[in-house]
Every structure is written in C-alpha cells, then in structure tokens.
N, C-alpha and C positions, 0 to 999 in steps of 0.2 A: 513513392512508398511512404515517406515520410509525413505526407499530407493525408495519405487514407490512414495512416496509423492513427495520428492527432486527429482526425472526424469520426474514428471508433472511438477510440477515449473520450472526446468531448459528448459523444451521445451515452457514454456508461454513467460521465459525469455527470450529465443533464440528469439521468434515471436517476442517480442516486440522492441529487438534490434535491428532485422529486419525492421521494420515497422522503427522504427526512423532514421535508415541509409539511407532508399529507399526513403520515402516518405518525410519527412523533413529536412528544408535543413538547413545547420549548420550556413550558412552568410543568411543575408537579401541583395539587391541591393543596399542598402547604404552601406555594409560594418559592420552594426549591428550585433551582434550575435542572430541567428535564430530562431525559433520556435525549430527546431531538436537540440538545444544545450544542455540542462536539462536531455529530453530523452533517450539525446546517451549516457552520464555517468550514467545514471542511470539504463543502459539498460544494461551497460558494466559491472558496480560493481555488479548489480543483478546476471551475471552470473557467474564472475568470484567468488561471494560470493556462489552461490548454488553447484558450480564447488568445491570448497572446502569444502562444510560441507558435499558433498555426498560423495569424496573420504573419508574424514574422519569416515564417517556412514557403508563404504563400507569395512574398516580396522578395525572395531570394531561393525563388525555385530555379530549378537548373534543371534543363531539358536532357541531360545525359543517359545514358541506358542505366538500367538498374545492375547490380549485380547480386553475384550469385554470394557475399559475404551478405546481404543485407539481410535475404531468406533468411539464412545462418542463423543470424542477431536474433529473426522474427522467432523463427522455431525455439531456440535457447531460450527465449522470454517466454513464452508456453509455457515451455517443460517445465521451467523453473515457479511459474505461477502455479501450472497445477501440481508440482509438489508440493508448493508452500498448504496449496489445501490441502492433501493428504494428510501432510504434518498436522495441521491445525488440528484436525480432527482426532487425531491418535493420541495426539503429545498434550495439546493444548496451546495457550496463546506465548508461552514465556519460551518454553522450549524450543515450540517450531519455527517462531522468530528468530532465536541465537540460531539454529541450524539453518535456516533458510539463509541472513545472513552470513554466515560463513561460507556458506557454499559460493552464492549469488558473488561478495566480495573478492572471492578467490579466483572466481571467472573473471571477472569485470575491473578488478587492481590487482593484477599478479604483480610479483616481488614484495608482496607489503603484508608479508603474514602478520607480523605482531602486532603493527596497525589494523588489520580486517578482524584479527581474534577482538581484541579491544573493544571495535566496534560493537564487532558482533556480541558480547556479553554486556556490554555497557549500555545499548541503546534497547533491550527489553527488560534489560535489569528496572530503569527508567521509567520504563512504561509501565512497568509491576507494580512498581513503589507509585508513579500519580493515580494510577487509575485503581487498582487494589486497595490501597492501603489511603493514600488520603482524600478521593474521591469518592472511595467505597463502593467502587461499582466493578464486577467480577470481569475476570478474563476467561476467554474462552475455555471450555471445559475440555478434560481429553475423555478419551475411551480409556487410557491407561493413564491414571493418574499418578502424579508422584510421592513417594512416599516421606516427602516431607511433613 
C-alpha cells in the first residue's frame, strides 16, 4: 500500500514540477525572481523526497497482508485533503491552514493540544508574514473574507 501510495504522489509531484517549469517563469521582465521560483524547488525537493522514501519502502518491503487500519489512514487522508480545499476556498489561505492544522494535528498527535494549537497558529501565521507581507505576493483569497 505503501509503494502505490508513494507512485501516486510521485506522479502528482512529477505534474506539478511540470506545471512550474512550463507554465511559470523563474525571472519577471524586470529581473525579479518569478512567480515559477517557490514552485520549481518545491516541485524539485517533492520529488527528489518521494524518489527516496519510495526506493527506500521498495528495499524494505514486506510481503504481509495489508490491513484494514491502513484503508483507515488512506480514507482519513482524503477527507482531510479535501476539507482543507473546501476551507481554502471559503476562508482563504491563513485561516484554512490554522483549522486544517488543528484538526489534522489533533488526529495524528493526540495528548498534545497546546503544542498542535501552537502549531497550528504559528505555522500560517509565518506563511502570512513571508509571503504577504515581505514577498508581497497574496494568499489565497476566501469567498468570505475577513474583516480585518
């Protein structure tokens, strides 16, 4: 299960490195660094990261039956993906993030609320502040925006 999961990812990765080499471009006309500049490291280490933990899953495969927790895992991962788009959409990128984390953490580190809260405010607070504010490049937008 583990090896079909990591060859879905690794072909989402492939797309998406794709998509950031072809369609966006690394310079702006001034000379700025791109829209395609974030994407294509992040497109690059996605693969080169799924590329290693799938050889490594592939060297220490174990021919066991699958179980009925891994579904579980798979479907929980789903739901939780496509809530976070739902969110995205409605909320926007700062909001949906703290709740996607919160929720996601709270599944996946139980006992550790004050640490996942933390988390979860702290880690799109971060992202607001580089990519808002001293990158100047916008967060995704909601349908209901905030009244800040």
């Amino acid at each position: 299960m583990r090896i079909v999961f990591m060859l879905v990812l690794l072909a989402g990765a492939l797309f998406y490195s794709y998509i950031a080499f072809i369609d966006l471009s690394f310079m702006t006309r001034t000379g700025r660094l791109g829209p395609g500049f974030f994407p294509r490291i992040i497109g690059v280490a996605t693969v080169v990261v799924t590329l290693w933990v799938l050889v490594d899953e592939v060297r220490k495969r174990n021919l066991a039956e699958e179980n009925v927790q891994t579904w579980r895992d798979v479907i929980v991962l789903m739901a939780l993906a496509l809530g976070y788009a739902v969110l995205l959409r409605l909320f926007g990128g700062f909001v949906a993030t703290a709740i996607f984390l919160a929720v996601t953490l709270s599944i996946v580190n139980r006992g550790h609320l004050y640490k996942n809260m933390l988390i979860a405010i702290l880690i799109p607070t971060g992202v607001y502040l580089l990519f808002d504010r001293f990158l100047n490049a916008n967060m995704p937008p909601a349908l209901f925006p905030l009244p800040i």
